[in-house]
MDAnalysis code that builds the backbone (N, CA, C; Angstrom):
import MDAnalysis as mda
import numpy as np

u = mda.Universe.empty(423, n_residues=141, atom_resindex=np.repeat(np.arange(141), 3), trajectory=True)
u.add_TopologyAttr("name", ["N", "CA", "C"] * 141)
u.add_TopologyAttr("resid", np.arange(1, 142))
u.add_TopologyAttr("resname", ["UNK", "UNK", "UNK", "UNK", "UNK", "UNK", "UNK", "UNK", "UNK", "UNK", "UNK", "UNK", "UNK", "UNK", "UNK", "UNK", "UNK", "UNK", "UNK", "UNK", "UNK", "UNK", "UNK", "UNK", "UNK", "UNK", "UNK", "UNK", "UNK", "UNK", "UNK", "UNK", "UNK", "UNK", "UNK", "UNK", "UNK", "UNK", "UNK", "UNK", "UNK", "UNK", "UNK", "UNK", "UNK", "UNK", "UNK", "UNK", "UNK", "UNK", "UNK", "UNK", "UNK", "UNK", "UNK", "UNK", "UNK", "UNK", "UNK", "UNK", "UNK", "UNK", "UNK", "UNK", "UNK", "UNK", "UNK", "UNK", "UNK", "UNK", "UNK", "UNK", "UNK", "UNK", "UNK", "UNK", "UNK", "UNK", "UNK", "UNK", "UNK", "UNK", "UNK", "UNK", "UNK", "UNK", "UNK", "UNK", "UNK", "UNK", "UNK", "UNK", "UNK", "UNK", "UNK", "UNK", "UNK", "UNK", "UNK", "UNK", "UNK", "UNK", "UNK", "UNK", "UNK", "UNK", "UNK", "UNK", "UNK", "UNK", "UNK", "UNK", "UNK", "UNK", "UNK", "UNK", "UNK", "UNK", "UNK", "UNK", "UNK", "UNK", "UNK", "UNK", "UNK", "UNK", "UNK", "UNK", "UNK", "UNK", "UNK", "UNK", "UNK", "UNK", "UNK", "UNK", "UNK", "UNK", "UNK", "UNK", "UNK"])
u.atoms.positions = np.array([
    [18.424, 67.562, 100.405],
    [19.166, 68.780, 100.120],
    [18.754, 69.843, 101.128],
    [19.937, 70.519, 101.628],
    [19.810, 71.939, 102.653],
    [18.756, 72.865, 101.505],
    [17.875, 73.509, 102.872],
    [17.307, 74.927, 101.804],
    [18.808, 75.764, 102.054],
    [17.959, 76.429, 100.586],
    [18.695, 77.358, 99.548],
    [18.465, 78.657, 99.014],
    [19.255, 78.782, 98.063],
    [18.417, 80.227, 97.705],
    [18.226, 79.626, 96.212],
    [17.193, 80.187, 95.390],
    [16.713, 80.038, 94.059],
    [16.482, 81.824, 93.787],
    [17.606, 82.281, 93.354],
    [17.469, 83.851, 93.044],
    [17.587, 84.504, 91.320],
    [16.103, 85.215, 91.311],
    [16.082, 85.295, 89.955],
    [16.129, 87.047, 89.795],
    [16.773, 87.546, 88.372],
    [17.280, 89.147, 88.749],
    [16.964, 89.584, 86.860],
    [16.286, 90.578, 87.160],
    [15.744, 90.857, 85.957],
    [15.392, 92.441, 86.292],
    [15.654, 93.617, 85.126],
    [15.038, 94.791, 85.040],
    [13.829, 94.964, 84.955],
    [12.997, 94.290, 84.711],
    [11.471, 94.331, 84.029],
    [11.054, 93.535, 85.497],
    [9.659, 94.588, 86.134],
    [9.307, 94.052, 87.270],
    [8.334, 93.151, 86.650],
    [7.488, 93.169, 85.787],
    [6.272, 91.914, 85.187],
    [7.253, 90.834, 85.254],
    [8.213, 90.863, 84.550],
    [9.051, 89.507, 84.336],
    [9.670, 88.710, 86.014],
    [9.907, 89.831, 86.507],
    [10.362, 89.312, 88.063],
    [8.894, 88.491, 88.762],
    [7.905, 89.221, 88.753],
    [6.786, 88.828, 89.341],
    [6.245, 87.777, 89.044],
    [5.953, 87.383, 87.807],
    [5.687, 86.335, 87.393],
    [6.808, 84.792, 87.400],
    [8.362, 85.165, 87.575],
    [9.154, 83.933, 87.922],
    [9.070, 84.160, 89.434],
    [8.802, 85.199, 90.483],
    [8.966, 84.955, 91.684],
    [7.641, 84.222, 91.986],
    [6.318, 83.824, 91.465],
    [4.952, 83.437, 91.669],
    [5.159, 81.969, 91.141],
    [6.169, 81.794, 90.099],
    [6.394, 80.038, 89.469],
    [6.924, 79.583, 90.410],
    [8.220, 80.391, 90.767],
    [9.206, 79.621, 91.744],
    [8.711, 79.067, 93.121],
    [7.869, 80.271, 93.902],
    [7.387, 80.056, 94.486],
    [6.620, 79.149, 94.718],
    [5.677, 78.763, 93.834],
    [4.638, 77.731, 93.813],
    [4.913, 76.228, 93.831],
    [6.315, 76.713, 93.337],
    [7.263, 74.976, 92.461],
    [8.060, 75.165, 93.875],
    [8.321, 75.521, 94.778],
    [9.783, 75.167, 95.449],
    [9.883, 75.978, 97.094],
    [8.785, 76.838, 97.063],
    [8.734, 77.507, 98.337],
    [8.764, 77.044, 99.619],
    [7.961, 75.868, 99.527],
    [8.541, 74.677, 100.649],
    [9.910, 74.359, 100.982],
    [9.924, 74.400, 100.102],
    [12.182, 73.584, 100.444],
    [13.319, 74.775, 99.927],
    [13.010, 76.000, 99.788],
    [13.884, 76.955, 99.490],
    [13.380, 78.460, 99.425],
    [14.390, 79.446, 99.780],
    [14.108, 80.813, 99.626],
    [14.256, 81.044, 98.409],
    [13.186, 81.680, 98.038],
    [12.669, 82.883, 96.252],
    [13.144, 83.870, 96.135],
    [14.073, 84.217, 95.953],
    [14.450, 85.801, 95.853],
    [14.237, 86.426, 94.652],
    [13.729, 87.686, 94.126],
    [14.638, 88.362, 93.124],
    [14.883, 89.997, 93.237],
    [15.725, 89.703, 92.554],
    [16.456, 91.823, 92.682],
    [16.382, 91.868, 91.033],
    [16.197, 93.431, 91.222],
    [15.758, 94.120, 89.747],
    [17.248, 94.703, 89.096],
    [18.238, 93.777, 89.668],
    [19.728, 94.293, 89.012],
    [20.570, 93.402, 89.804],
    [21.715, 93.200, 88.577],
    [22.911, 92.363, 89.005],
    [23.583, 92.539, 90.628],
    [23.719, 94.235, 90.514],
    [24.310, 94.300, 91.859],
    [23.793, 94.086, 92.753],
    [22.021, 94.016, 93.157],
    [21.225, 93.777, 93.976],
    [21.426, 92.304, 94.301],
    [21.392, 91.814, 93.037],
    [21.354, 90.410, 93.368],
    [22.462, 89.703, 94.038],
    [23.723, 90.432, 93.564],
    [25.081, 89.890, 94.593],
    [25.121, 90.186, 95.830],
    [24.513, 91.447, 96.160],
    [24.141, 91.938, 97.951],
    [22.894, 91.130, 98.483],
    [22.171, 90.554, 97.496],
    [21.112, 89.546, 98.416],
    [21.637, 87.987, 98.405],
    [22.731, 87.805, 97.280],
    [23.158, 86.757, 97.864],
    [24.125, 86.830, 98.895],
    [25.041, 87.436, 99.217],
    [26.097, 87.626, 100.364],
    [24.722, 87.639, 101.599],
    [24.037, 88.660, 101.550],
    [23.824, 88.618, 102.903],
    [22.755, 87.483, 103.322],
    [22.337, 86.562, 102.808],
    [21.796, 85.100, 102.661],
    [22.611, 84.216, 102.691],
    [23.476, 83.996, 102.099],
    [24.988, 83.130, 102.651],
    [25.257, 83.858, 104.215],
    [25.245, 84.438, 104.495],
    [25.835, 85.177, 105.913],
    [24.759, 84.830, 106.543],
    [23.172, 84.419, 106.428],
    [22.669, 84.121, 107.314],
    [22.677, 82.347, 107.147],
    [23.580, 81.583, 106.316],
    [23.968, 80.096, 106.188],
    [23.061, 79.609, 105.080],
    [22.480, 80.412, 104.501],
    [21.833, 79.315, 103.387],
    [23.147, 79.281, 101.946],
    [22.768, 78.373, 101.396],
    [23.421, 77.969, 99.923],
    [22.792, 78.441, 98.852],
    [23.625, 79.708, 97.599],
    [23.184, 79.582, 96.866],
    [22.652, 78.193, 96.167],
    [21.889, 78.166, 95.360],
    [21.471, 76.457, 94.851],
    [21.213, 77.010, 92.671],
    [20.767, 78.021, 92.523],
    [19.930, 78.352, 91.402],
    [19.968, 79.990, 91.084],
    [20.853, 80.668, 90.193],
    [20.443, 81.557, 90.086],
    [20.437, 81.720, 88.286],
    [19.154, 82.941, 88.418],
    [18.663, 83.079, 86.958],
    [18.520, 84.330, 86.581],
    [19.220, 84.398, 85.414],
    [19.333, 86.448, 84.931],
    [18.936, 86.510, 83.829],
    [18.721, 87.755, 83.548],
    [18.295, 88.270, 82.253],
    [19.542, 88.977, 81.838],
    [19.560, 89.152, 80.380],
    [20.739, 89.482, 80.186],
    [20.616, 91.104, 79.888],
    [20.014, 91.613, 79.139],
    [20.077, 92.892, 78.952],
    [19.700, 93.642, 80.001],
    [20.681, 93.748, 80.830],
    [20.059, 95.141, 82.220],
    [20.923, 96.097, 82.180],
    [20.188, 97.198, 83.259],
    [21.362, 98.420, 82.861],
    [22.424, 97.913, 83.927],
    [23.536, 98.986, 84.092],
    [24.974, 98.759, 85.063],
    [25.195, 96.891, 84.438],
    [25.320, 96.464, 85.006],
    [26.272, 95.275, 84.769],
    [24.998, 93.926, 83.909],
    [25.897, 93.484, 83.191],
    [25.016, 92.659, 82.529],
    [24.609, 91.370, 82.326],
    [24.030, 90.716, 82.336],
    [23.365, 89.137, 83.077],
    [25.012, 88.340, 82.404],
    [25.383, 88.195, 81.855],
    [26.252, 87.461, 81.971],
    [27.592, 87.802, 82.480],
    [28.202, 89.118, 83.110],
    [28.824, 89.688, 84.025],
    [28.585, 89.232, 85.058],
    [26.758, 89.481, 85.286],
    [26.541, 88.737, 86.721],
    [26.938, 87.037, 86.956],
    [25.982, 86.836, 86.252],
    [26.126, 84.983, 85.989],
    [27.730, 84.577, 86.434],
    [28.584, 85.125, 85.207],
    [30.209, 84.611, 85.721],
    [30.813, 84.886, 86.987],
    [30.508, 86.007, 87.591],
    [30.940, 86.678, 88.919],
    [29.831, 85.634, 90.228],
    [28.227, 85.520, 89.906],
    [27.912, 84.460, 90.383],
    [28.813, 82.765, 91.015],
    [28.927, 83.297, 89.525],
    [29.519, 81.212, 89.629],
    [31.049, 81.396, 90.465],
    [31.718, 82.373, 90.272],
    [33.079, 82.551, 90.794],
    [33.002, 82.575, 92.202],
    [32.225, 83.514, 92.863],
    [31.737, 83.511, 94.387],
    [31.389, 82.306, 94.655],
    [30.474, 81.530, 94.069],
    [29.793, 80.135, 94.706],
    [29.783, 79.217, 93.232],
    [31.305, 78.220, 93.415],
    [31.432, 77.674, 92.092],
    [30.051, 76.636, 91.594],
    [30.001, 75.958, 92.970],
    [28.217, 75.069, 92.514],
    [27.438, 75.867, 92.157],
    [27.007, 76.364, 92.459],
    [25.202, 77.094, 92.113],
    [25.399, 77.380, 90.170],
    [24.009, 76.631, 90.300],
    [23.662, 76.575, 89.296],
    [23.560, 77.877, 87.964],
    [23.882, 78.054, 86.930],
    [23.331, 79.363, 86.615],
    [22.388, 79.196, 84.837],
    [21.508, 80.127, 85.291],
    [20.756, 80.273, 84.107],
    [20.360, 81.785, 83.394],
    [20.802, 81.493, 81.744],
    [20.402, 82.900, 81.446],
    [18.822, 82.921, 80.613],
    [17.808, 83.991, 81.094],
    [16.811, 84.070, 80.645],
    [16.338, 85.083, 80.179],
    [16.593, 85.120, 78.646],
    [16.779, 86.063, 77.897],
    [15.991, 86.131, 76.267],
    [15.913, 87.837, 75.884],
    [15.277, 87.206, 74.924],
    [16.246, 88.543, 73.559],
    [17.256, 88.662, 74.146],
    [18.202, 89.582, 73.328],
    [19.835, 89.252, 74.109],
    [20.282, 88.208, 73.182],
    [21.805, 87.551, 73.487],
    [21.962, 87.242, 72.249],
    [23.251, 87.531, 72.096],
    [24.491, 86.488, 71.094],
    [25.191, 85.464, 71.938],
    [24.996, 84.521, 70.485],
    [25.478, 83.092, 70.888],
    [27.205, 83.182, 70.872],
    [27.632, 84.422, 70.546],
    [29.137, 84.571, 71.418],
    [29.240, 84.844, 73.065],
    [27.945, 85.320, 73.565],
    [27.550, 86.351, 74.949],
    [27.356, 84.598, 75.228],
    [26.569, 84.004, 75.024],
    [26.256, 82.850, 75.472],
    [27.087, 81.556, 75.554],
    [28.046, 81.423, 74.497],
    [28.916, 80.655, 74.767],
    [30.654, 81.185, 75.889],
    [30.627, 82.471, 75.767],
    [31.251, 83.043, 76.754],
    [31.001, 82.451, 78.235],
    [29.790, 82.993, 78.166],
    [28.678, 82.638, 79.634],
    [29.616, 81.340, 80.294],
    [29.122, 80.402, 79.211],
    [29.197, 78.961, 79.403],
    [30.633, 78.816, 79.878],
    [31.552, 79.240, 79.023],
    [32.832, 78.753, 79.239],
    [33.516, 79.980, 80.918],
    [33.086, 80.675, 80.613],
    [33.518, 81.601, 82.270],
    [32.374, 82.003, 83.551],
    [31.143, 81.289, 82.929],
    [30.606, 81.011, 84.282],
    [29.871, 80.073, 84.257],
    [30.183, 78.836, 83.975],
    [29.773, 77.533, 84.024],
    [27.975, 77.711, 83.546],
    [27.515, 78.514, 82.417],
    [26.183, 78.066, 82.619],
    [25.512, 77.183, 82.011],
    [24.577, 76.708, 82.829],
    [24.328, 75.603, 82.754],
    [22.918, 75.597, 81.407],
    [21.946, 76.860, 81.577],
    [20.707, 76.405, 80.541],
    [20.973, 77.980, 80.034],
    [20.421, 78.230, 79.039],
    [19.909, 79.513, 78.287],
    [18.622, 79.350, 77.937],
    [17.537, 80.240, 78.345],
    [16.147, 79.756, 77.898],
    [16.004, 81.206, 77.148],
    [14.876, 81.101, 76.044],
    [14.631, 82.165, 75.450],
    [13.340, 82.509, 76.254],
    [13.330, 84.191, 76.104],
    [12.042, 84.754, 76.661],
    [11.059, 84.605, 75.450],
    [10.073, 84.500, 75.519],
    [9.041, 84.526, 76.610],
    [8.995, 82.868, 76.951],
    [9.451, 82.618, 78.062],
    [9.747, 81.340, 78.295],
    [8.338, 80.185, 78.887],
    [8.522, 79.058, 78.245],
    [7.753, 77.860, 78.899],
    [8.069, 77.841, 80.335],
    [6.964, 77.952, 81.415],
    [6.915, 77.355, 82.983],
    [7.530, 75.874, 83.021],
    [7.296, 75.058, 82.299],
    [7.575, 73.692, 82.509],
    [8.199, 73.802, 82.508],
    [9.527, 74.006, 80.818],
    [11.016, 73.978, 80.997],
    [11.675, 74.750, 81.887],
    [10.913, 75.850, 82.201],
    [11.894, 76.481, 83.382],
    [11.916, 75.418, 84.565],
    [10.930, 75.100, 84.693],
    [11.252, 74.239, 86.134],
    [11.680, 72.726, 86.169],
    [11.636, 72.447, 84.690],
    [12.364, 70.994, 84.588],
    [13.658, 71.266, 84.568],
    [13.885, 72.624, 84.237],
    [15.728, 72.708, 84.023],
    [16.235, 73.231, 85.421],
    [15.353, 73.741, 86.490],
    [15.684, 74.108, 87.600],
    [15.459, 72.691, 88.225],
    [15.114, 71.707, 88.070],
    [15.312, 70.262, 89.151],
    [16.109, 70.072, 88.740],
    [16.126, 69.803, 87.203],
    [17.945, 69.186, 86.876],
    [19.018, 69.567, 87.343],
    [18.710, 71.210, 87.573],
    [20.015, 72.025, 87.761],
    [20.375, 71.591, 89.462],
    [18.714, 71.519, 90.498],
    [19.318, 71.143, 92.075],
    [19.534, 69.626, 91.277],
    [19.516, 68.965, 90.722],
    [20.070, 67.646, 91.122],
    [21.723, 67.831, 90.781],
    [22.029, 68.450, 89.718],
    [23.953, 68.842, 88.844],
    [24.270, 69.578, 90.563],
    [23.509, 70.273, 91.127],
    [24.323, 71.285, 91.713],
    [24.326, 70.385, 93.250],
    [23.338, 69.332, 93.518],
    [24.261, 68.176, 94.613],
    [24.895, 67.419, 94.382],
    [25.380, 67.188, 93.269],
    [26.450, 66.552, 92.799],
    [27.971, 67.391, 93.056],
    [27.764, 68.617, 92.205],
    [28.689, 69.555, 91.924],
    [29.183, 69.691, 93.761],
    [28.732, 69.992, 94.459],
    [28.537, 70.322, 96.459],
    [29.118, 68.952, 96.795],
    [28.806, 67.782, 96.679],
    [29.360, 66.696, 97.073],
    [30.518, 66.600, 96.789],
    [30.675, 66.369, 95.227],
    [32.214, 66.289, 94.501],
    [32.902, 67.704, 95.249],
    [32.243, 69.121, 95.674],
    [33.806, 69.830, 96.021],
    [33.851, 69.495, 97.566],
    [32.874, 68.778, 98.066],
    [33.292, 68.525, 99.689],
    [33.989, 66.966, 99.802],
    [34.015, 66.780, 99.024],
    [34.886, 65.052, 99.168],
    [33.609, 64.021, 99.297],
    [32.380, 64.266, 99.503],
    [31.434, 63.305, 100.252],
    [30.660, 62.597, 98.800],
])
């Protein structure tokens, strides 16, 4: 698999710091770590990372932020870059907010906060393995 981006976007800087230090540790070799402290940040760090040729691969939000809200982002995510994976990581959602998610921006896991390291990162391999599938199947290969 091409490196990528694995971009995680959360209001709460403890919460950013501590998934940018997992991710990192789990994946820094074979992909760029990003995170922005808001939805809109996070759509201007993915454009201008696609513009320098990498692939979204993984992105992960929190849902309660101010201006636009993790699953606003998430769906608008998946619409820009239909593969990339999406995950909401949250610990204040309705399972209407969440099944929404699912059905208009393809997401793929919902983890509750205060979240397990393992499952986060067992559901982030699963997700690069769905999301070279998902890249193959839309390139014909």
């Amino acid at each position: 698999m091409e490196r990528g981006i694995l971009l995680c976007v959360d209001d709460e800087p403890i919460v950013l710091c501590a998934l940018r230090d997992q991710l990192r540790k789990a994946y820094a070799d074979r992909h760029v770590v990003e995170v922005a402290e808001s939805a809109e940040e996070g759509l201007e760090i993915l454009d201008e990372l696609v513009d320098e040729g990498l692939v979204p691969l993984v992105v992960i939000s929190d849902f309660l932020m101010p201006g636009m809200k993790g699953d606003a982002f998430l769906i608008e995510a998946s619409r820009r870059f239909p593969c990339v994976i999406t995950v909401m990581l949250s610990g204040q959602v309705d399972k209407s907010t969440i099944a929404r998610t699912r059905d208009e921006g393809n997401l793929y896991r919902f983890i509750e906060k205060p979240w397990d390291a393992e499952e986060l990162l067992e559901s982030i391999d699963t997700g690069l393995t769905l999301f070279e599938h998902r890249y193959r199947a839309s390139n014909g290969t």
